[in-house]
Backbone as CSV, one residue per row, in Angstrom:
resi,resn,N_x,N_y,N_z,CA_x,CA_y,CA_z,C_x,C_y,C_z
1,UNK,114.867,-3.555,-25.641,113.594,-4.114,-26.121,113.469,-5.558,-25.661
2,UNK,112.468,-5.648,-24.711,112.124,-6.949,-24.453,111.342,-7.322,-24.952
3,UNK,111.033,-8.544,-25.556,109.761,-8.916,-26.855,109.301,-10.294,-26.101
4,UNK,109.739,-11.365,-25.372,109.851,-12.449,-25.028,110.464,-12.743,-23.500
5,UNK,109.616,-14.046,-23.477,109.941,-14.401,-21.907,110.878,-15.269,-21.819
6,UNK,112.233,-15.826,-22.637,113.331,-16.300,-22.758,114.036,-15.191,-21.854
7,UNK,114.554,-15.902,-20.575,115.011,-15.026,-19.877,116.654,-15.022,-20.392
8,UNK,117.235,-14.989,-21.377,118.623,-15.119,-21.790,118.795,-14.519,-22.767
9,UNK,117.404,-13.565,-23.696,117.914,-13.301,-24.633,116.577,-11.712,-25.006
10,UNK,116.708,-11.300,-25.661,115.382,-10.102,-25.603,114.449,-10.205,-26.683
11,UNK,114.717,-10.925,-27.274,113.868,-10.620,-28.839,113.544,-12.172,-29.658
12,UNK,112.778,-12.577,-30.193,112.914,-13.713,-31.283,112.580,-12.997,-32.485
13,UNK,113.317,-13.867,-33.461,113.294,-13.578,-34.816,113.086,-15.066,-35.421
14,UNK,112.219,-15.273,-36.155,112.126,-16.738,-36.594,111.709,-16.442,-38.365
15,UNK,112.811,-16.703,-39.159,112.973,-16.504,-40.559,112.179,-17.747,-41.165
16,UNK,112.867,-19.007,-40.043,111.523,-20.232,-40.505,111.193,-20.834,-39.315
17,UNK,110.153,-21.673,-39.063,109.547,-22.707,-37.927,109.317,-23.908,-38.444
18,UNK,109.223,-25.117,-37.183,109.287,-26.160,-37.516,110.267,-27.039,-37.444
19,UNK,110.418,-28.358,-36.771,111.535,-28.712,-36.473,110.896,-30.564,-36.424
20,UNK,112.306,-31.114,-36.282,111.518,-32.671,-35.698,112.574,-33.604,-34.748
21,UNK,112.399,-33.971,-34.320,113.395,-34.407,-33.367,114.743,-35.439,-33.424
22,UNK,115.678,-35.013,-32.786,117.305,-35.624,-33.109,117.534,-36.542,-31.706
23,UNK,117.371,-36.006,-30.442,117.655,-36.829,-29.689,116.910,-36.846,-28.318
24,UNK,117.639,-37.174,-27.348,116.464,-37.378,-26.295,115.612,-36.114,-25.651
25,UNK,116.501,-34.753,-26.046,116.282,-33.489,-25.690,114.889,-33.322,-26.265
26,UNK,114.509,-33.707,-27.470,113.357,-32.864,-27.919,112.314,-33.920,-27.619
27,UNK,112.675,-34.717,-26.878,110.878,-35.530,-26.287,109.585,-34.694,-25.891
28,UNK,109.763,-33.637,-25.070,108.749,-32.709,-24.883,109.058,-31.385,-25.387
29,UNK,109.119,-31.060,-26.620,109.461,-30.004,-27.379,108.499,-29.018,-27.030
30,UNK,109.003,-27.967,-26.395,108.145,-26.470,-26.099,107.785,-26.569,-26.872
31,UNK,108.668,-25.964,-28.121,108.372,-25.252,-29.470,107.192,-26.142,-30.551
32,UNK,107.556,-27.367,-30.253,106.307,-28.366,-30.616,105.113,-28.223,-30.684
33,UNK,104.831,-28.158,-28.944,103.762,-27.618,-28.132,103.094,-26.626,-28.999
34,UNK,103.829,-25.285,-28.735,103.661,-23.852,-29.252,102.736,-24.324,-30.730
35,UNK,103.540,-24.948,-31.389,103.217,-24.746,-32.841,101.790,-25.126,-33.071
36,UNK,101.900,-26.423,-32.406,100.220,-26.841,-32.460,99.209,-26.333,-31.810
37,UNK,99.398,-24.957,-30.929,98.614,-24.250,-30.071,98.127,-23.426,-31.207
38,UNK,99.653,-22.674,-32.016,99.159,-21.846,-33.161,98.567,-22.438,-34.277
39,UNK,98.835,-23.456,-34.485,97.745,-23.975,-35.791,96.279,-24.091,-35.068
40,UNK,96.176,-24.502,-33.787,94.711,-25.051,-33.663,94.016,-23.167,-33.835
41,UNK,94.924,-22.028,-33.469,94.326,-20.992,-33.070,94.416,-20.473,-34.513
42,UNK,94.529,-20.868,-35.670,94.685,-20.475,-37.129,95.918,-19.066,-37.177
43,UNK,96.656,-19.403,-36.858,97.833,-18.751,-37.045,98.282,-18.909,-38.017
44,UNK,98.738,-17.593,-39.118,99.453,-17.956,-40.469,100.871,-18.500,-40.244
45,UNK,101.371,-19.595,-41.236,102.450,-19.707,-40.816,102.559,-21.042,-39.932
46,UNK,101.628,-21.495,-39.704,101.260,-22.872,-38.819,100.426,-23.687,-39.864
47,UNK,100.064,-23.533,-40.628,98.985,-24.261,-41.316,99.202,-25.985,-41.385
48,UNK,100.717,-26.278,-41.014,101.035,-27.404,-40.809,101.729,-28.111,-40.242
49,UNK,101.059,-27.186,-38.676,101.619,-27.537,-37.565,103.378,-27.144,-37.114
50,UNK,103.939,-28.406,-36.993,105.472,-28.464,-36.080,106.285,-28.320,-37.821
51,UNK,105.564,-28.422,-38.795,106.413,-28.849,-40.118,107.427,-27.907,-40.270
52,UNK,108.304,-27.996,-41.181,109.155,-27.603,-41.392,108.880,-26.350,-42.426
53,UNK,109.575,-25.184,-42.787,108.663,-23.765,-43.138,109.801,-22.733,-43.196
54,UNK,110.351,-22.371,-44.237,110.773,-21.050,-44.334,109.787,-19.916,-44.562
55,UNK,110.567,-18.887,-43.880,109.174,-17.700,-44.030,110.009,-16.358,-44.916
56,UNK,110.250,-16.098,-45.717,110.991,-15.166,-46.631,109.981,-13.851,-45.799
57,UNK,108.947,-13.881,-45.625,108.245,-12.299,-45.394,108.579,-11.823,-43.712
58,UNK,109.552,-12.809,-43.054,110.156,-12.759,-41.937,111.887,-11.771,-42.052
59,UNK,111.901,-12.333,-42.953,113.548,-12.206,-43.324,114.375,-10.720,-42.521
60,UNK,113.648,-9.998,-42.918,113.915,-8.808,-43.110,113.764,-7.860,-41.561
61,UNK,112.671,-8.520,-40.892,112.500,-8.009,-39.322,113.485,-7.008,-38.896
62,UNK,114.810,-7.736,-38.488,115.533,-7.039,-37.700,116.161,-5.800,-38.264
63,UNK,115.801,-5.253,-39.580,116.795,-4.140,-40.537,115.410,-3.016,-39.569
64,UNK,114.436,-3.273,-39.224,113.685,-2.279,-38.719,113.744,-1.820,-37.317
65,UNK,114.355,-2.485,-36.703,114.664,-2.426,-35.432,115.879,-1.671,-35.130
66,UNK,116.113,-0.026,-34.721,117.114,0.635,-34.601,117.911,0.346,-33.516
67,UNK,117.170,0.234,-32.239,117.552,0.150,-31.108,118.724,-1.458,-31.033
68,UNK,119.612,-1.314,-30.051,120.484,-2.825,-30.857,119.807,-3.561,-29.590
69,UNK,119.761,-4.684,-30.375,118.943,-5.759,-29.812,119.532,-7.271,-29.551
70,UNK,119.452,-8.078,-28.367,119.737,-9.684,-28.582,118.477,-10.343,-29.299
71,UNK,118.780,-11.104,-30.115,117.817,-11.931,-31.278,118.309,-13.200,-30.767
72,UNK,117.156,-14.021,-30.138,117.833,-15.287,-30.656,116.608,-16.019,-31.868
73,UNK,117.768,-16.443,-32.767,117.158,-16.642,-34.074,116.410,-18.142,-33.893
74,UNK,115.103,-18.282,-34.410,114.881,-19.689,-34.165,114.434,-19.850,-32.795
75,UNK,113.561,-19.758,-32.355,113.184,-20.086,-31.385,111.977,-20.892,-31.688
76,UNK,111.526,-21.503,-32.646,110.316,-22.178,-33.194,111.378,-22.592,-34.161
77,UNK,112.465,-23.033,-34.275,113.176,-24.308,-35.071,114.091,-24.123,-35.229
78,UNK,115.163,-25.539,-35.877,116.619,-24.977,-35.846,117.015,-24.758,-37.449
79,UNK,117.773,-23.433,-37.257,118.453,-23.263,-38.141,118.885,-23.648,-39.085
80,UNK,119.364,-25.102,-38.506,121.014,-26.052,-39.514,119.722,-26.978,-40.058
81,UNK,118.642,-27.001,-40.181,117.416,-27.884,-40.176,117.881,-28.533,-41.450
82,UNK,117.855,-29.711,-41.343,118.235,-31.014,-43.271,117.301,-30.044,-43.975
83,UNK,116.092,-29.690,-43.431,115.400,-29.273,-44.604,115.192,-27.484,-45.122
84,UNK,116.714,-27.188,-44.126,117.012,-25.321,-45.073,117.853,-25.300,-45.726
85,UNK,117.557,-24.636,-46.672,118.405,-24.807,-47.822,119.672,-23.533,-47.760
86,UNK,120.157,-23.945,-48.021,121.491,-22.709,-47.794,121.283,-21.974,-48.598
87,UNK,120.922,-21.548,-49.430,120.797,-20.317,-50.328,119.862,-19.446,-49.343
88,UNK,118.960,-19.718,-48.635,118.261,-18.848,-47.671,118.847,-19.169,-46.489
89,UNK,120.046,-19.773,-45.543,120.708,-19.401,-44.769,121.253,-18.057,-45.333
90,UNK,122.010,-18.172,-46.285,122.871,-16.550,-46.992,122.154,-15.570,-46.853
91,UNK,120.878,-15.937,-47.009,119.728,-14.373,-47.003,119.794,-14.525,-45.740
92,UNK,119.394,-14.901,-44.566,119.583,-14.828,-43.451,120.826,-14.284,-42.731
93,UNK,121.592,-14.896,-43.171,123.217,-14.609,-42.239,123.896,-12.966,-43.021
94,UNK,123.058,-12.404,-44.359,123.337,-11.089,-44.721,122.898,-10.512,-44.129
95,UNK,121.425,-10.819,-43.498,120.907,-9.706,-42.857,121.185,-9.372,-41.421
96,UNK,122.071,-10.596,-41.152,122.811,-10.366,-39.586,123.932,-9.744,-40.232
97,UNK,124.380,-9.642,-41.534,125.733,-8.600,-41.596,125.466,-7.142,-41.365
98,UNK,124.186,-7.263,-42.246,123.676,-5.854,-42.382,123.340,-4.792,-40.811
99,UNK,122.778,-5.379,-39.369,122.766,-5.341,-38.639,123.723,-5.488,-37.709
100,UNK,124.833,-4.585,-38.048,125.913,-4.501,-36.781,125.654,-4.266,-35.298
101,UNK,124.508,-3.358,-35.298,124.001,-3.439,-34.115,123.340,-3.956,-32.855
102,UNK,123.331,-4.841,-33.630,122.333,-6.273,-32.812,123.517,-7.236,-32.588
103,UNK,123.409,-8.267,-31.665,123.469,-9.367,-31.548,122.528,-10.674,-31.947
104,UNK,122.735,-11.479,-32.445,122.094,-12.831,-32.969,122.549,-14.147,-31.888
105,UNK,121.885,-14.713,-31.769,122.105,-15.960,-30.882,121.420,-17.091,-31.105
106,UNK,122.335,-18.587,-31.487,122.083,-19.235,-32.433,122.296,-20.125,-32.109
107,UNK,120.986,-21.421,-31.729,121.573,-22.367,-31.416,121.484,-23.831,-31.661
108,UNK,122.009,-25.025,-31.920,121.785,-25.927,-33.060,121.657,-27.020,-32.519
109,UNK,120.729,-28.288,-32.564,121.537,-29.650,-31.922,122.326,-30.574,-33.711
110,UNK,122.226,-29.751,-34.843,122.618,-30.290,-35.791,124.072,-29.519,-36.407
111,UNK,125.069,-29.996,-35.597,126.299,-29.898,-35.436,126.766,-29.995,-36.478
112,UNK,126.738,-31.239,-37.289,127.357,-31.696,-38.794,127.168,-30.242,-40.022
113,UNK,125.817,-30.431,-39.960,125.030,-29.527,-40.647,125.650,-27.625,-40.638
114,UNK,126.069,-27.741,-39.480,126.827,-25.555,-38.712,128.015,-25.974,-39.471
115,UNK,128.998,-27.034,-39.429,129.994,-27.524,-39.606,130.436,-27.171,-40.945
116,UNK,129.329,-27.772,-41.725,129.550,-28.273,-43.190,128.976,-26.609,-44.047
117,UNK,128.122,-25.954,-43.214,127.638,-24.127,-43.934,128.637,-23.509,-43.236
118,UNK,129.606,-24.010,-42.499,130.886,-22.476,-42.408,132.205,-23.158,-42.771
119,UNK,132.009,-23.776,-43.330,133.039,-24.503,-44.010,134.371,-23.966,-44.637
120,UNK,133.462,-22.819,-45.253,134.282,-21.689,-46.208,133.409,-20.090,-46.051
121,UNK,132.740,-20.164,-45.287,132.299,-19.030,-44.782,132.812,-18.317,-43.147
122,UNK,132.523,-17.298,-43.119,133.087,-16.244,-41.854,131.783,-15.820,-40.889
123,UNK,131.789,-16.328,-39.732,130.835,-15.936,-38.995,130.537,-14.629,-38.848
124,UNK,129.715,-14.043,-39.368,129.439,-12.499,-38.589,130.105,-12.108,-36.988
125,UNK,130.898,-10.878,-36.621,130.891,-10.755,-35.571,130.122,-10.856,-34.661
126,UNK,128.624,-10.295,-35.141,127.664,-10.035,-34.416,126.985,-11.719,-33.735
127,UNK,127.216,-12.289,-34.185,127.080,-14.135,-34.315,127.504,-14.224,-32.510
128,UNK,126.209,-15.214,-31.536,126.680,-15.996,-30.745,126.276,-17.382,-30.753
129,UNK,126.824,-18.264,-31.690,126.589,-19.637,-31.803,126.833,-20.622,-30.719
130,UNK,126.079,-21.063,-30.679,125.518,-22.662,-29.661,125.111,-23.945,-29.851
131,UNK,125.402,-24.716,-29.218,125.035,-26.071,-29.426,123.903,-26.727,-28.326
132,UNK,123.221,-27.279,-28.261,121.979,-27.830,-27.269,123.232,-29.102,-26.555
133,UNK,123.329,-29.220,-25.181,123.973,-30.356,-24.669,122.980,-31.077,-23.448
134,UNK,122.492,-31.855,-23.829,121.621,-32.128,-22.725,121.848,-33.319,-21.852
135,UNK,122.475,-34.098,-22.152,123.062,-34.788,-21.521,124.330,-35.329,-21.908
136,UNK,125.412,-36.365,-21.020,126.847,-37.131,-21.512,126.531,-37.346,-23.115
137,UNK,125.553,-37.864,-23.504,125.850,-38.751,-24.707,125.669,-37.423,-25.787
138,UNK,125.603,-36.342,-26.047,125.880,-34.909,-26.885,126.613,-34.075,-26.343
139,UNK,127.064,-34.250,-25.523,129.010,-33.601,-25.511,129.883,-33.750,-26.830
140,UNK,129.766,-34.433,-27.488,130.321,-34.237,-28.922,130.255,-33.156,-29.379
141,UNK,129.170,-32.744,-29.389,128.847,-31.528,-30.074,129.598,-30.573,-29.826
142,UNK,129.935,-30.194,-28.376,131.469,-29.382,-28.152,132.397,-29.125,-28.679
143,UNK,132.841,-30.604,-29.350,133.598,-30.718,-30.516,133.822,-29.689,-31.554
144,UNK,132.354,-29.869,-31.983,132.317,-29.268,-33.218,131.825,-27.420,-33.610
145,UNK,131.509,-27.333,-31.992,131.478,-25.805,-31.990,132.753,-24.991,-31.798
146,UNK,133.843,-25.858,-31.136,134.972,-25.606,-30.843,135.478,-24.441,-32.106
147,UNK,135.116,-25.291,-33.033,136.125,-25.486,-34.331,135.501,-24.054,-35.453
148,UNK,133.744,-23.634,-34.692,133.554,-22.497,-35.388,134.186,-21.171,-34.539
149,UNK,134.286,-20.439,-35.606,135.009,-18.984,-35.446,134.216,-17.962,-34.866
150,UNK,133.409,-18.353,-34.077,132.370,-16.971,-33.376,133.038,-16.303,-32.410
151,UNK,132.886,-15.108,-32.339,133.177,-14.138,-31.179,132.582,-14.505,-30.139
152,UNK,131.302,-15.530,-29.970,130.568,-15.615,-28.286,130.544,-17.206,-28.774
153,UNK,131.027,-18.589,-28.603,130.127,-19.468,-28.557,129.599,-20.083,-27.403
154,UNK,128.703,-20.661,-27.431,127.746,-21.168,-26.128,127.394,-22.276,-25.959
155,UNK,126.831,-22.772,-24.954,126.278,-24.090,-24.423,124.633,-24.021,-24.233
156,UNK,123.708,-24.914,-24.515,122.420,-24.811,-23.749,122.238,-26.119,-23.159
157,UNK,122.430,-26.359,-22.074,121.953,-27.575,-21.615,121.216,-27.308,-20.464
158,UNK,119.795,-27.510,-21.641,118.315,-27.492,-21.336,117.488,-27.917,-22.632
159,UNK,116.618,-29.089,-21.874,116.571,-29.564,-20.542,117.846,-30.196,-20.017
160,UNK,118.045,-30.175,-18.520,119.111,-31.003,-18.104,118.499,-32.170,-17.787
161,UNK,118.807,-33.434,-18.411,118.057,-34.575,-18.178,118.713,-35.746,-17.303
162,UNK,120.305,-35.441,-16.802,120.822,-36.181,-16.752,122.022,-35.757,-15.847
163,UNK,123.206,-36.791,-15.584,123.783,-36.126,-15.135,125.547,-35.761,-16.240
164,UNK,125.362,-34.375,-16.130,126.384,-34.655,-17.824,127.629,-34.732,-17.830
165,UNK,127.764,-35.292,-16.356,129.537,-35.555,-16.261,130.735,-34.604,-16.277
166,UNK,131.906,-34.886,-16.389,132.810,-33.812,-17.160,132.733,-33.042,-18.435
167,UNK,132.733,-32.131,-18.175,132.964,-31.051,-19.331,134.124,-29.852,-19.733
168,UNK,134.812,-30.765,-20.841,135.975,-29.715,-21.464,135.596,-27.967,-22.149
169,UNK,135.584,-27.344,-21.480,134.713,-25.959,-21.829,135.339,-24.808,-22.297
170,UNK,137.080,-25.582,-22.670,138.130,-24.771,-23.700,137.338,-24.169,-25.012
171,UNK,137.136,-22.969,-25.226,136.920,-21.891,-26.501,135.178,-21.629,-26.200
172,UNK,134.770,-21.937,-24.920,133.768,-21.325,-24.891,133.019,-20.881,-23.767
173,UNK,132.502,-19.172,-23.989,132.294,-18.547,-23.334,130.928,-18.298,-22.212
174,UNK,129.806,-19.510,-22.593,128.856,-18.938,-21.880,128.061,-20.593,-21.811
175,UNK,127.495,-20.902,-20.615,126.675,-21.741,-20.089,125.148,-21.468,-19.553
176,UNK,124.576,-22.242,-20.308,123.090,-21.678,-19.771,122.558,-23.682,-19.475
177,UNK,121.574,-23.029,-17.986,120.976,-24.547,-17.451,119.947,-24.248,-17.158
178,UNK,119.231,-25.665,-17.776,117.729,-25.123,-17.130,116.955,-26.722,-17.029
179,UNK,116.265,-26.934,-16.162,115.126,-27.822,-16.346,113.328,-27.785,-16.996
180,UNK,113.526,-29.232,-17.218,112.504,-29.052,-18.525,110.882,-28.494,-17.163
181,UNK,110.149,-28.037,-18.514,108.595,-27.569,-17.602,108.278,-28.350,-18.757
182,UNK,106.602,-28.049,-18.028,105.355,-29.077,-18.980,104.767,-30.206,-18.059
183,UNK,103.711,-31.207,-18.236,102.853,-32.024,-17.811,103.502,-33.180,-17.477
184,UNK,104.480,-33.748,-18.690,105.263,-34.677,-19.022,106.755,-34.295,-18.743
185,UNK,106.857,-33.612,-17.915,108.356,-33.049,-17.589,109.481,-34.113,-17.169
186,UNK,110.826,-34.471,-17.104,111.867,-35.241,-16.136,112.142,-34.596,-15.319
187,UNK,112.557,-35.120,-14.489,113.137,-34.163,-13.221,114.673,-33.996,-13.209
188,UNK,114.414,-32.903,-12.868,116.296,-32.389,-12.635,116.428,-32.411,-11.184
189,UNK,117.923,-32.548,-10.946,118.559,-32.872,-9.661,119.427,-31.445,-9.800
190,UNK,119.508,-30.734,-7.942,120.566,-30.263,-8.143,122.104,-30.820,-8.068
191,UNK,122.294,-31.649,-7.654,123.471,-32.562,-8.382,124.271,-32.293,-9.546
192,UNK,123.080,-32.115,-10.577,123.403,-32.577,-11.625,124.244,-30.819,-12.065
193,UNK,122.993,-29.976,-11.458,123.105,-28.246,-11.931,124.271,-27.816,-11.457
194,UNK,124.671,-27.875,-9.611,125.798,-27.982,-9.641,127.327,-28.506,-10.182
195,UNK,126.758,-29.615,-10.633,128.283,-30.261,-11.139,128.518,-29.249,-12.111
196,UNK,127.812,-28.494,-13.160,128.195,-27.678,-13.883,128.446,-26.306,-13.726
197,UNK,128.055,-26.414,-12.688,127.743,-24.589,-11.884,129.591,-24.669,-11.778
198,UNK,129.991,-25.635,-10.966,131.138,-25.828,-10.209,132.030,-25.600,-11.678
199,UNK,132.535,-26.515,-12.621,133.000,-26.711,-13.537,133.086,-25.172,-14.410
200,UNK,131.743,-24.401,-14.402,132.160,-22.908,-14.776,133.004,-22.493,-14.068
201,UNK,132.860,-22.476,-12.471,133.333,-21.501,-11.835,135.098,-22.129,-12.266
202,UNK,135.644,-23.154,-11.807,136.812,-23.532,-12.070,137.513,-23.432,-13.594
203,UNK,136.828,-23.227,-14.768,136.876,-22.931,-15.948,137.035,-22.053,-16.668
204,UNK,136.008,-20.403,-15.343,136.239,-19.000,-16.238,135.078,-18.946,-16.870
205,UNK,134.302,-19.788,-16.837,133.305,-19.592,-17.835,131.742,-18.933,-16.929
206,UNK,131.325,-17.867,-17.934,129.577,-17.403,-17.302,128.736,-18.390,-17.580
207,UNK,128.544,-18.103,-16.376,127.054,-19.692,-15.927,125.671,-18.384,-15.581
208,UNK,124.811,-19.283,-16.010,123.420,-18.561,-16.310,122.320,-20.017,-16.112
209,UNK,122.101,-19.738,-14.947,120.690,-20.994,-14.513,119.430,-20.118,-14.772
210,UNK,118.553,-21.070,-15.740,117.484,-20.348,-16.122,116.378,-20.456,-15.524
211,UNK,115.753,-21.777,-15.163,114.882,-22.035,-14.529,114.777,-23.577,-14.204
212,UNK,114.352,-24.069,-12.622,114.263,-25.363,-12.299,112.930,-26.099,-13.326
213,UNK,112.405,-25.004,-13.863,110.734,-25.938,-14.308,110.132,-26.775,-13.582
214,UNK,109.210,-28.035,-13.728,108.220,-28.527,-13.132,108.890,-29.224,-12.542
215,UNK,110.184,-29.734,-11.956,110.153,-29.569,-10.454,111.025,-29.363,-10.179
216,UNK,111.017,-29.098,-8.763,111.863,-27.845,-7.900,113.202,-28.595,-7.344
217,UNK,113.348,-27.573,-6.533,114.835,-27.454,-5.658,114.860,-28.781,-4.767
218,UNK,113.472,-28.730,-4.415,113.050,-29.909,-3.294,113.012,-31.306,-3.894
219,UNK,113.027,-31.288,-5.178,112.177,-32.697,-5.964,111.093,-32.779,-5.712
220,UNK,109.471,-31.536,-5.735,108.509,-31.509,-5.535,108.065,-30.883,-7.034
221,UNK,107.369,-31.788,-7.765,106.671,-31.980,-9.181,105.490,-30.266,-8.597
222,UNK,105.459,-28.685,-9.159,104.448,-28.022,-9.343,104.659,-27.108,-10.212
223,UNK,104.100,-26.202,-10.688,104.050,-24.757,-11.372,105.227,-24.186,-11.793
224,UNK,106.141,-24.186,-12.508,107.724,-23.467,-12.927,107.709,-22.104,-12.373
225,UNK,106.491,-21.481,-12.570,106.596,-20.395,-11.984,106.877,-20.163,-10.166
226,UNK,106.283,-21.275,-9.323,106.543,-21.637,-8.050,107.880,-21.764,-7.748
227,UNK,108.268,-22.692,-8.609,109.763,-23.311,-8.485,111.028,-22.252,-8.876
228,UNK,110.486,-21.388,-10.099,111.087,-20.162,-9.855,112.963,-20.576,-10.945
229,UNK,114.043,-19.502,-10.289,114.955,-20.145,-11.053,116.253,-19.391,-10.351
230,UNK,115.945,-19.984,-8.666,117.152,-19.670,-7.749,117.836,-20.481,-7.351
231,UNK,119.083,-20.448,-7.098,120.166,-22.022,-6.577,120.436,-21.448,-5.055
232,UNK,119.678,-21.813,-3.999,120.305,-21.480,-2.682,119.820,-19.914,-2.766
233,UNK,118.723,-19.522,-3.162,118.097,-18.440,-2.803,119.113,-17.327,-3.889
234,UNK,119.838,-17.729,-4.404,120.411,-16.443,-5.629,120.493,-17.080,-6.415
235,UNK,119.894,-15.812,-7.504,119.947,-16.117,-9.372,121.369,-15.781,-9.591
236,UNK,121.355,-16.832,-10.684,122.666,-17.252,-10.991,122.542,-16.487,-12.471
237,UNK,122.431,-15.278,-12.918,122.331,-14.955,-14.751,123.618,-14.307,-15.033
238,UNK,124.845,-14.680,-15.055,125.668,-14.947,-15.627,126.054,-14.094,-17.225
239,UNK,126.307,-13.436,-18.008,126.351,-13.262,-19.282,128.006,-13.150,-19.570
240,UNK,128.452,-13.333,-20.845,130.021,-13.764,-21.454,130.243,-11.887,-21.241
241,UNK,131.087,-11.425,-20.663,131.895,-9.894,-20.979,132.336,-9.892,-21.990
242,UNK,131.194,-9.334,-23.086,132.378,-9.170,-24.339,133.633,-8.559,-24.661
243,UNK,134.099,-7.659,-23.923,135.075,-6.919,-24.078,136.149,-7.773,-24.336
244,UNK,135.759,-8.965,-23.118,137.144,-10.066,-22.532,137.023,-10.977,-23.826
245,UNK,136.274,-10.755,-24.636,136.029,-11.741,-25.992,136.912,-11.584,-27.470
C-alpha cells in the first residue's frame, strides 16, 4: 500500500500535527507549508494552522489496515513534541504493539524528550526510530539514539544544509539524504552527499538518497521534479536488511 509520495516509507499516520521549530533544519518546514495550505482550504484538524494538536479520532487508523504496512508516524509533526503528553504517547505506542504487522518509522529532532519516554519503557519491535541530522552542529543527537533499544534505528539528514563532517554510525542501520525543495530552498553540494554516501559504504551502513530538490546535481536552482534524485545517473534507495538486524 502506497498512500504517499515520501519515497522511503508507504503510508502516513499522523495521531497529532503541528510542530514549531528547534533548529536550523526547520527554517522552511514542508510540513509548515502543508498545514497552512490545509487551514486556508478548511481542513478539519487545521483550524489552527502549524499549532500543535493531538487527534485521538486518528489513533486507531492502522488496527484497520490488514495488509502490513511502513507507517511513518508524524509526518505533519514530531512525536517527542514538549507539548504531547505521554499518557497519549502510550495510546499511541499500544497501538504499534497491537500491530505486529506493520512497521512504524519514527523520527525526532527532540532527542532529550525519546530519551526521557523510554527511559523505563521497551521499544516495540515493530519500532524504526530516528533522529533528523542536518548538519555538524546535531550530530549529538546520534548520541542519544545510540542508547535507544530499536530493532532499525536511523538517520534523516534532510535537508542537507551543510557539510556534516565525520560521522560515527556505530548501532545504526539506515541513512537517508536529501536536499531541501521550495522557493526559499539552500543549496546542497554533492560534496557534501558524497562525504556521507562514502562513510556508509565504509561503515556497512544502507544509504538511501532521496532527492536533490530545488537544486540540482549541476548547482542549477529549478523544479525537484527536474532535478530528480540520481547520484551519477543511479538511484541510490538503499533499505536496512532486517534479517541482518
Amino acid at each position: 500500500m502506497k498512500t504517499t509520495k515520501i519515497e522511503w516509507t508507504e503510508a502516513t499516520w499522523n495521531p497529532s500535527i503541528g510542530c514549531s521549530k528547534v533548529t536550523a533544519g526547520c527554517k522552511n518546514c514542508y510540513a509548515e507549508i502543508m498545514a497552512k495550505r490545509l487551514q486556508a482550504m478548511g481542513m478539519a484538524g487545521y483550524e489552527n494552522g502549524f499549532g500543535f494538536k493531538i487527534l485521538p479520532e486518528r489513533l486507531y487508523q492502522p488496527l484497520s489496515v490488514k495488509k502490513p504496512t511502513k507507517f511513518f508516524v508524524n509526518s505533519m509533526s514530531d512525536l517527542f513534541h514538549e507539548k504531547m503528553p505521554f499518557d497519549f504517547l502510550d495510546r499511541i505506542f499500544d497501538v504499534i504493539a497491537q500491530t505486529p504487522q506493520h512497521h512504524y518509522q519514527i523520527l525526532t529532532k527532540r532527542e532529550k524528550i525519546l530519551q526521557d519516554y523510554f527511559f523505563n519503557k521497551k521499544v516495540p519491535d515493530n519500532v524504526w526510530m530516528g533522529v533528523s541530522v542536518e548538519h555538524a552542529e546535531t550530530k549529538y543527537r546520534l548520541d542519544y539514539l545510540r542508547k535507544i533499544k530499536a530493532k532499525i534505528r536511523f538517520v534523516s539528514i534532510e535537508p542537507l544544509i551543510d557539510d556534516i563532517g565525520k560521522l560515527d554510525l556505530t548501532g545504526i542501520h539506515w541513512v537517508i539524504v536529501g536536499g531541501e525543495s521550495g522557493v526559499s530552498a539552500r543549496p546542497i553540494k554533492l560534496d557534501w552527499i558524497m562525504n556521507v554516501k562514502n562513510q556508509c559504504k565504509e561503515q556497512n551502513i544502507a544509504f538511501f538518497f532521496k532527492q536533490w530538490g530545488t537544486w540540482g546535481e549541476d548547482g542549477v536552482k529549478r523544479n525537484k521534479k527536474e532535478n530528480g534524485s540520481k547520484l551519477f545517473g543511479e538511484e541510490w534507495k538503499e533499505e536496512p536488511v532486517l534479517s541482518n538486524v
